[in-house]
N, C-alpha and C positions, 0 to 999 in steps of 0.2 A: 578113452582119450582124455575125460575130462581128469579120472585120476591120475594119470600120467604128468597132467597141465596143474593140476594141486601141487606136487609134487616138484617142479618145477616152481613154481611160485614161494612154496614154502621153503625148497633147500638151497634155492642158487641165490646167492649172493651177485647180484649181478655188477658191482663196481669193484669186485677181486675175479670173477673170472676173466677171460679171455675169448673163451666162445664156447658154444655148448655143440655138440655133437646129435645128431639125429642120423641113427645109423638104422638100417633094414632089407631084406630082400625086399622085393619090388615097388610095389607104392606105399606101401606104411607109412615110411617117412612123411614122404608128398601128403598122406590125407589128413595124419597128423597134424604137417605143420599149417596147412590150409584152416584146420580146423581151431589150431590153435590164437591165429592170427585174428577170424570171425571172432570167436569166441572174444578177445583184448577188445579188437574192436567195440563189439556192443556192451561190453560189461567196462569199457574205457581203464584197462589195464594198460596202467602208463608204462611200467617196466620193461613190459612185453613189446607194447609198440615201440616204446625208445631203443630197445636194444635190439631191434630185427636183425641187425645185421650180423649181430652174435651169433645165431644159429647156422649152422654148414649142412648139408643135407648130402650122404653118404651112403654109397650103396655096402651092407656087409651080405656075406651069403646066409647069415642064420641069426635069428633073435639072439644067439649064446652068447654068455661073457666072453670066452676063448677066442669070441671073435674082433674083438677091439684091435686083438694086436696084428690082424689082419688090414683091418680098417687103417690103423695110427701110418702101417709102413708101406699104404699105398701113395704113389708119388703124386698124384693129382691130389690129394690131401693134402700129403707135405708142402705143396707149395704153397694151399692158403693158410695152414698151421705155422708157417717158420719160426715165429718167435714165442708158440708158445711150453708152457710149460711142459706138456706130453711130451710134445714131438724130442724135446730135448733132454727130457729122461729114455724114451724107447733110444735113442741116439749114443746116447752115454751107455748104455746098458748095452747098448749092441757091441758098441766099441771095447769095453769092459772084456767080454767075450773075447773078442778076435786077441785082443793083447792076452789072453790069458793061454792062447794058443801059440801067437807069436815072437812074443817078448813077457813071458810070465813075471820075470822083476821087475816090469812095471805094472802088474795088476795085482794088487791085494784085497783079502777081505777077512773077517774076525775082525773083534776090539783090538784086541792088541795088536795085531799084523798092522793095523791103518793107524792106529795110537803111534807107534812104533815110526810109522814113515811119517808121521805129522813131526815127530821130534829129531826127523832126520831133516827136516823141512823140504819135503819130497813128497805130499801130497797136491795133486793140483787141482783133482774133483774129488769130491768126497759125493758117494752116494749112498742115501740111508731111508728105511723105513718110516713113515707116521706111526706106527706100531710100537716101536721102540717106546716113543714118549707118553704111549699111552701105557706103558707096563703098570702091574700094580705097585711093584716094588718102585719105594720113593729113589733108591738109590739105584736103580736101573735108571730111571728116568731120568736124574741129577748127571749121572756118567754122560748120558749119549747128550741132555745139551750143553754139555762142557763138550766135549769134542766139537759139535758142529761151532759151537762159539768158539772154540780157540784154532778150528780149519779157517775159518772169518778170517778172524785177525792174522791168520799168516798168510793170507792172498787167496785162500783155496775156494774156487768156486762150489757150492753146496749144491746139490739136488735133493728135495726132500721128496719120497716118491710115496704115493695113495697105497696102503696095503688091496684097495679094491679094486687097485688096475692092474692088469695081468704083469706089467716090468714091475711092478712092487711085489708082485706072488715072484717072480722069479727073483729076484734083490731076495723076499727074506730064506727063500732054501739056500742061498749063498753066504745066511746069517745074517742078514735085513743090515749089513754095513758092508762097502767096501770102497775103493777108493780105486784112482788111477793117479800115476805116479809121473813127476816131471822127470824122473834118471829113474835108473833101474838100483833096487836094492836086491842083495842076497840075501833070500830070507833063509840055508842052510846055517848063517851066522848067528840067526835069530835065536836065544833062548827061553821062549816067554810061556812057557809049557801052556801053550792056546790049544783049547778041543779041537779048534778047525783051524786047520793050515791056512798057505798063502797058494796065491797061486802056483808055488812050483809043484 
């Protein structure tokens, strides 16, 4: 527990996140956060005391990563997540999905397929990897934040997603970009000889 609480202390930024997750089968959570809170207590961890309310305490069935996304799309979650950050990429990602099955011309993904409708001015969420910007290549990097800057400036709401949350592992097998679309585009008219298609 105490590394756990290290670990905590050293990586959360706590006036950029939202709230932290304590997910577990049975009491884990509970002995943790009890534990954690003594602990602030007597060693007067202000951080810790000040933002109690940040932590949500969460049942998942397994310690596993694989299991967040169980956690993120349980509804009694969703309602004390509404605004933030997660719940609104699993959200987009979902939706992402279903349009790719229902209205494929308005889901894209590749650079160029979402470049493409950004110049069409027909992207309305761009969603994209942290991964991207961490390439080693300067001009990988240079590319993708000129897209999200110039989805900005054309109204387009951004989601930048974690590559170490499960909807970011699923974002980058899609090519760690894609977009959803205010109209639908043809992309059979598209000729940007891109590795990875669009949705159709």
């Amino acid at each position: 527990y105490q590394k756990i609480m290290d670990s905590v202390l050293r990586h959360v930024d706590f006036n950029q996140v939202k709230c932290i997750l304590l997910a577990s089968p049975g009491y884990v959570k509970d002995d943790f956060y009890e534990f954690m809170m003594n602990k602030a207590q007597q060693d007067q961890l202000k951080d810790i005391i000040k933002n109690k309310s940040m932590f949500l305490l969460v049942h998942s069935s397994s310690g596993y990563k694989h299991d967040l996304d169980e956690v993120l799309k349980s509804p009694n979650l969703q309602s004390k997540l509404a605004d933030t950050a997660a719940l609104k990429e699993v959200e987009a990602l979902e939706l992402f999905f279903k349009m790719l099955h229902v209205d494929p011309d308005r889901a894209y993904y590749s650079y160029n397929h979402v470049k493409y409708a950004l110049e069409q001015g027909a992207v309305e969420t761009l969603m994209i990897t942290d991964s991207l910007f961490r390439s080693n290549e300067i001009s990988t990097r240079k590319k993708y934040v000129k897209l999200v800057e110039d989805c900005r400036e054309a109204g387009a709401e951004v989601l930048i997603f974690s590559a170490l949350h499960v909807s970011g592992q699923q974002l980058e097998q899609m090519s760690g970009v894609a977009a959803l679309l205010r109209f639908p585009l043809n992309a059979d008219d598209i000729e940007l000889n891109d590795p990875v298609a669009s949705g159709n």
